[in-house]
Backbone as JSON, one array per atom type, in Angstrom:
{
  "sequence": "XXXXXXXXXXXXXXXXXXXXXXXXXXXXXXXXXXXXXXXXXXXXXXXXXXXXXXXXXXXXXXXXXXXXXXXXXXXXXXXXXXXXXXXXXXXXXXXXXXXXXXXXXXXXXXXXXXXXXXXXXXXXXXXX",
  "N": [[0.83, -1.18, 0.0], [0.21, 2.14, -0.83], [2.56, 4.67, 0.76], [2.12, 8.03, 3.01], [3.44, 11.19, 2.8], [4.63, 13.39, 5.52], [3.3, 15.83, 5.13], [1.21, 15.89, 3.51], [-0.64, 17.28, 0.55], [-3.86, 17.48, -0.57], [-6.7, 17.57, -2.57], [-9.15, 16.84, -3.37], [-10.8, 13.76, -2.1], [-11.45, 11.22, -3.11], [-9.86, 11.47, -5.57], [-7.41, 11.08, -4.77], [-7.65, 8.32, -3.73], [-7.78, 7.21, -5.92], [-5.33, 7.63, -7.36], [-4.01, 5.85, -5.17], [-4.32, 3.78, -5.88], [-2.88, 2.9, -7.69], [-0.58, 3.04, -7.24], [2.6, 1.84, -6.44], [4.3, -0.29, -3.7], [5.63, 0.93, -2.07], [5.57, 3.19, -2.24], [5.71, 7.03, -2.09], [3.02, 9.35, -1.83], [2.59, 12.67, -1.86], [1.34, 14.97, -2.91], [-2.1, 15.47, -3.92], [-3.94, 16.7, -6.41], [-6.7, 19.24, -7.6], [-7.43, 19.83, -11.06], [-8.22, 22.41, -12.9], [-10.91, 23.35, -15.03], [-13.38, 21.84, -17.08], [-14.06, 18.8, -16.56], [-11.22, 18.05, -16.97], [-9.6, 16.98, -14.88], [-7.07, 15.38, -12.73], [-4.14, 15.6, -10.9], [-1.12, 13.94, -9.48], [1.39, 13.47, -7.11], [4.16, 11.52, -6.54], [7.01, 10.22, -5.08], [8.43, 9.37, -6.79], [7.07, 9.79, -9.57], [5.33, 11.53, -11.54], [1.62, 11.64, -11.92], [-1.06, 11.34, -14.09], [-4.53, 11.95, -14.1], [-6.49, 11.57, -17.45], [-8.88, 12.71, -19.2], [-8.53, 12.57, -22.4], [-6.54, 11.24, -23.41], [-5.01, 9.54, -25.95], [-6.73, 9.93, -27.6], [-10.63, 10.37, -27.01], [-10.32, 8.24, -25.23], [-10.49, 7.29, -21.45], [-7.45, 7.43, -19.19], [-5.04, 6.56, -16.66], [-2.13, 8.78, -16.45], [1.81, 8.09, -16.3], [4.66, 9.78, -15.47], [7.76, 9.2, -14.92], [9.99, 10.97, -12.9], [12.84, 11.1, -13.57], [12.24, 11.34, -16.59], [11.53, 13.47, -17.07], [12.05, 16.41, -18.47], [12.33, 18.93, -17.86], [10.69, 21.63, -16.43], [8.12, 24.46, -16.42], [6.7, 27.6, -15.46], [4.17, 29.17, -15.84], [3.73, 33.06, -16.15], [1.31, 34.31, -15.49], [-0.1, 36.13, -13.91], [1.3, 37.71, -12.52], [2.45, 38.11, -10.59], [4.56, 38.51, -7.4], [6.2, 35.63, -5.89], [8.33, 33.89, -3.01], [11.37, 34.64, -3.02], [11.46, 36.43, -5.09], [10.0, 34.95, -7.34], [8.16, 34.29, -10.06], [4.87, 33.28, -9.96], [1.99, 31.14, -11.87], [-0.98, 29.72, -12.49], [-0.55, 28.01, -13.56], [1.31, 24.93, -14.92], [4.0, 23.65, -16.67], [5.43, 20.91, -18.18], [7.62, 18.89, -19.57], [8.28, 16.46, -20.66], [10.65, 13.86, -21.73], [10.11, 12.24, -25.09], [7.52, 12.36, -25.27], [5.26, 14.94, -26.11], [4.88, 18.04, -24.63], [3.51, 18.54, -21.27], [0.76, 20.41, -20.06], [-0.67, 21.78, -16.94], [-3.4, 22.97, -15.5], [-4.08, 24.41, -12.22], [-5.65, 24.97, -9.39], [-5.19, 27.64, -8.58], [-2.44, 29.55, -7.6], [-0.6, 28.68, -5.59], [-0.75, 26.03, -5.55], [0.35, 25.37, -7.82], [2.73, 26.31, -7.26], [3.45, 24.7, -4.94], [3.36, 22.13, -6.57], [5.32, 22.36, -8.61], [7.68, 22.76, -7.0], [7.72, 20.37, -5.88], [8.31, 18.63, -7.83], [10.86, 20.26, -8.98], [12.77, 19.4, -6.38], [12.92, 16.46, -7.35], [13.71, 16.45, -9.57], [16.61, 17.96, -9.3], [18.22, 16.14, -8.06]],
  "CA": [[0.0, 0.0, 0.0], [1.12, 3.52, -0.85], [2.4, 5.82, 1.83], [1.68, 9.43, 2.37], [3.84, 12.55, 3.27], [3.78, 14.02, 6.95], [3.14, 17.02, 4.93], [0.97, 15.72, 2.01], [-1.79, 17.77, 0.4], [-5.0, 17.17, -1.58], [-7.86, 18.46, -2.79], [-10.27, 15.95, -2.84], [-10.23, 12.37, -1.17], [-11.69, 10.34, -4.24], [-8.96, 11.55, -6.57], [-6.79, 10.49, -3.87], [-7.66, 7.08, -3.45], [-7.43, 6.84, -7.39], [-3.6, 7.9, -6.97], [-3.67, 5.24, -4.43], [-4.84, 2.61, -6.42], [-1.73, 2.48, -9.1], [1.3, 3.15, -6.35], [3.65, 0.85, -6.27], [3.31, -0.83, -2.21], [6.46, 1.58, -1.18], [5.87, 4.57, -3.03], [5.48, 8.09, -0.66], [2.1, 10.03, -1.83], [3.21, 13.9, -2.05], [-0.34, 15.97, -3.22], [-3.26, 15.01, -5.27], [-4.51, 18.54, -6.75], [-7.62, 18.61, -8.76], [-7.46, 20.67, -12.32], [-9.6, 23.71, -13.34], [-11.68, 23.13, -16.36], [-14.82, 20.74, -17.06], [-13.51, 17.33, -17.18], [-9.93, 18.15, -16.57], [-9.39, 15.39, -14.52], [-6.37, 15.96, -11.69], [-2.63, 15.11, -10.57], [-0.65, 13.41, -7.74], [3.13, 13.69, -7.14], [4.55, 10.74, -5.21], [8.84, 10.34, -4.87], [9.25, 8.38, -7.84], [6.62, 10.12, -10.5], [3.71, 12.59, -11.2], [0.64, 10.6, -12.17], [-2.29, 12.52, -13.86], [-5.84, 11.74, -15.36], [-6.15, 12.35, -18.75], [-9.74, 12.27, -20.28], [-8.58, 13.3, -23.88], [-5.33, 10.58, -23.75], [-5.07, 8.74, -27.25], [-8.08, 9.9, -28.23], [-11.69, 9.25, -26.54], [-10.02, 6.66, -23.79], [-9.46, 7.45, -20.45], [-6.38, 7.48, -19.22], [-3.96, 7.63, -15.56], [-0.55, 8.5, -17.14], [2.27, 8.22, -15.36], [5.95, 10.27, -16.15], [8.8, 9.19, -13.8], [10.7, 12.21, -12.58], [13.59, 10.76, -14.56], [11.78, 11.38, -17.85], [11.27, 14.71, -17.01], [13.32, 17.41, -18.84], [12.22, 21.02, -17.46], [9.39, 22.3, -15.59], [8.17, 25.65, -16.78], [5.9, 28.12, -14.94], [3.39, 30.66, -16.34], [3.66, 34.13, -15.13], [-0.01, 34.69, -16.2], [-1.12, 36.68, -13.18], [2.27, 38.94, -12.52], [3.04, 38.51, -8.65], [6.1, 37.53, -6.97], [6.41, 34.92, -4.42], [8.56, 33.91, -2.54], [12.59, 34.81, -3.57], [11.61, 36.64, -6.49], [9.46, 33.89, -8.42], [7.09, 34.37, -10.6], [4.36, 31.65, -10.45], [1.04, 31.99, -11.77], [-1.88, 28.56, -11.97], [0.16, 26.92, -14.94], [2.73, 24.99, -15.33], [3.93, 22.62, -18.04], [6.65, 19.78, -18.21], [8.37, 18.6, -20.83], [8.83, 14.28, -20.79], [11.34, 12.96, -23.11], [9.2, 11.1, -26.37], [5.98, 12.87, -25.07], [4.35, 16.09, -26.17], [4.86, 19.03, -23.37], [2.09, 18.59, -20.43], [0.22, 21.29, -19.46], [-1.52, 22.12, -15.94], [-3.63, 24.24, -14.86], [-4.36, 24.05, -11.33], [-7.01, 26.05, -8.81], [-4.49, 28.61, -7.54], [-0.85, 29.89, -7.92], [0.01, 28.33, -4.23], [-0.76, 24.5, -5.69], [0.93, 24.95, -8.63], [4.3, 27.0, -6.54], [3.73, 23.7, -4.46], [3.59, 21.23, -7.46], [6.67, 22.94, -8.88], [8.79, 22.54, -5.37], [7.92, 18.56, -5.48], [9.14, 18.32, -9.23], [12.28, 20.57, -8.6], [13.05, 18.29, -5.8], [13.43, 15.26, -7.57], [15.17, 16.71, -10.95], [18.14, 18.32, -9.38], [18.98, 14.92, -7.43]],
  "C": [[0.88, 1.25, 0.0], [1.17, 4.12, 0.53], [2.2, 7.52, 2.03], [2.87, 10.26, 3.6], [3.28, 12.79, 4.3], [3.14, 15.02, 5.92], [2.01, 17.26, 3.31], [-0.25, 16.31, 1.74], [-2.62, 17.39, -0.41], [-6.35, 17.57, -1.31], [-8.93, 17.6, -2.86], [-9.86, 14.06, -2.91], [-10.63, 11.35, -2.36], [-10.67, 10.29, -5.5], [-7.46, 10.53, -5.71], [-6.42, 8.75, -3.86], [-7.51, 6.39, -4.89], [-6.16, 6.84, -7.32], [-3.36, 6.75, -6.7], [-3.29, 4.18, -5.2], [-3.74, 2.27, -7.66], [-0.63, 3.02, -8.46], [1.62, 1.89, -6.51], [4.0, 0.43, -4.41], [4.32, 0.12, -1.61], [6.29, 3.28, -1.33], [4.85, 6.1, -2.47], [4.37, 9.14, -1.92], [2.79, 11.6, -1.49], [2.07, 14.83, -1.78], [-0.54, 14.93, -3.87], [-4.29, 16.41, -5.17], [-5.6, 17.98, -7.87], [-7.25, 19.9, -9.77], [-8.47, 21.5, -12.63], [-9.68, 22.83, -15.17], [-12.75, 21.71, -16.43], [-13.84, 19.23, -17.57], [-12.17, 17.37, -17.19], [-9.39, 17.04, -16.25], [-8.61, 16.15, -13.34], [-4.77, 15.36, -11.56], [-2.36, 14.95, -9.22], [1.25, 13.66, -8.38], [3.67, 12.61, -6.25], [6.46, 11.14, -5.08], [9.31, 9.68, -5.85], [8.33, 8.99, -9.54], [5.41, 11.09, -10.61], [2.58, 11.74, -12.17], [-0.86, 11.75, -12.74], [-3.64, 11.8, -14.88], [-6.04, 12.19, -16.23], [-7.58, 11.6, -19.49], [-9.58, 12.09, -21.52], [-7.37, 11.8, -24.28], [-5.32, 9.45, -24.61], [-6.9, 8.16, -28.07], [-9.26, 9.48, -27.49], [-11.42, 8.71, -25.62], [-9.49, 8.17, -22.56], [-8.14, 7.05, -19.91], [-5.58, 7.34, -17.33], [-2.48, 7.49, -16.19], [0.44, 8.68, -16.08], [3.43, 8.83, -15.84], [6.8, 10.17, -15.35], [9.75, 10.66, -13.9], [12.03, 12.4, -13.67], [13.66, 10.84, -16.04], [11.64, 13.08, -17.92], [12.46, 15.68, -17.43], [13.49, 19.01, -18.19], [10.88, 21.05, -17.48], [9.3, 23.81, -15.84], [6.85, 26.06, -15.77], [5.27, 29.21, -15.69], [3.53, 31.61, -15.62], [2.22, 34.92, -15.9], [-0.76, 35.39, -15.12], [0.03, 38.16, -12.51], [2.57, 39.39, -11.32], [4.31, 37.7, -8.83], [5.7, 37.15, -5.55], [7.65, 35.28, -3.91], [10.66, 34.06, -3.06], [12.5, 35.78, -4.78], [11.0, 36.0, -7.95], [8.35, 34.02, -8.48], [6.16, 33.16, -10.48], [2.91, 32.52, -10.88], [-0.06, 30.35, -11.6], [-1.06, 27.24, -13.29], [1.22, 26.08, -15.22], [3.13, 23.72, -16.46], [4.93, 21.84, -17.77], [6.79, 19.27, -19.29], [9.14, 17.21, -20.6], [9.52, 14.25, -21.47], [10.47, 11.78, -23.96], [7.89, 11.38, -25.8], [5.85, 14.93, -25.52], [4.35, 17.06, -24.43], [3.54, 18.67, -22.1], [1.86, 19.28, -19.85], [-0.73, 21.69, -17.95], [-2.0, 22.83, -15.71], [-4.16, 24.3, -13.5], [-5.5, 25.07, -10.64], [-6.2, 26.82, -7.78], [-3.02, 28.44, -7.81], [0.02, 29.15, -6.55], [0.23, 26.93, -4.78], [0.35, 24.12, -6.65], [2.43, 25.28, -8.39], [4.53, 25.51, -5.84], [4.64, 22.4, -5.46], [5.13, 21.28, -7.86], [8.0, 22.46, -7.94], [9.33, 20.95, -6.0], [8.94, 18.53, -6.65], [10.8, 18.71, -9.18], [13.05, 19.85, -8.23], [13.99, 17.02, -6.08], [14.64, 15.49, -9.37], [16.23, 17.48, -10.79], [18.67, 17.24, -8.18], [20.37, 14.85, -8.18]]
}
């Protein structure tokens, strides 16, 4: 069974337990953020990958995709709202990633705090 972060956040408990349900029995739970827009779907972050629902994914089919951190090339942030956090950093509800042999993936989350969060986790694991 997956484990979860002292510090782990999420937005609602059914997306959650979806997350749950395709960990791997060691693998540490991070967030599970839900997505703005109708049918969006949502994302989780554990210590080994970011995991996200994907109504639209190869057409028609649902989808949970998964992108190990390791696949991950660069994490970009929107500055679509024009504040500064915390050091000097722009964040705004957006942010995108860039897989190796996948198409960029876009987020948009419900607030500039989730997606400053999201960002952190990802950081995290790609300057190991």
């Amino acid at each position: 069974m997956a484990k979860y972060a002292d510090d782990m956040a999420v937005d609602k408990k059914d997306q959650l337990e979806k997350i749950e349900g395709i960990c791997l029995p060691d693998e540490l739970i991070r967030a599970v953020f839900d997505l703005k827009g109708a049918g969006s779907g949502f994302v989780g972050f554990t210590d080994k990958r970011v995991i996200y629902y994907d109504k639209a994914f190869l057409k028609s089919k649902k989808a949970m995709v998964s992108i190990p951190y390791a696949r991950i090339t660069s994490v970009a942030s929107e500055d679509n709202k024009g504040f500064l956090l915390k050091r000097g950093f722009f964040v705004g509800d957006t942010l995108t990633i860039n897989p190796i042999g996948m198409e960029p993936q876009e987020f948009q989350f419900r607030g500039g705090d989730k997606a400053h969060h999201a960002h952190n986790i990802i950081m995290e694991y790609l300057l190991e």
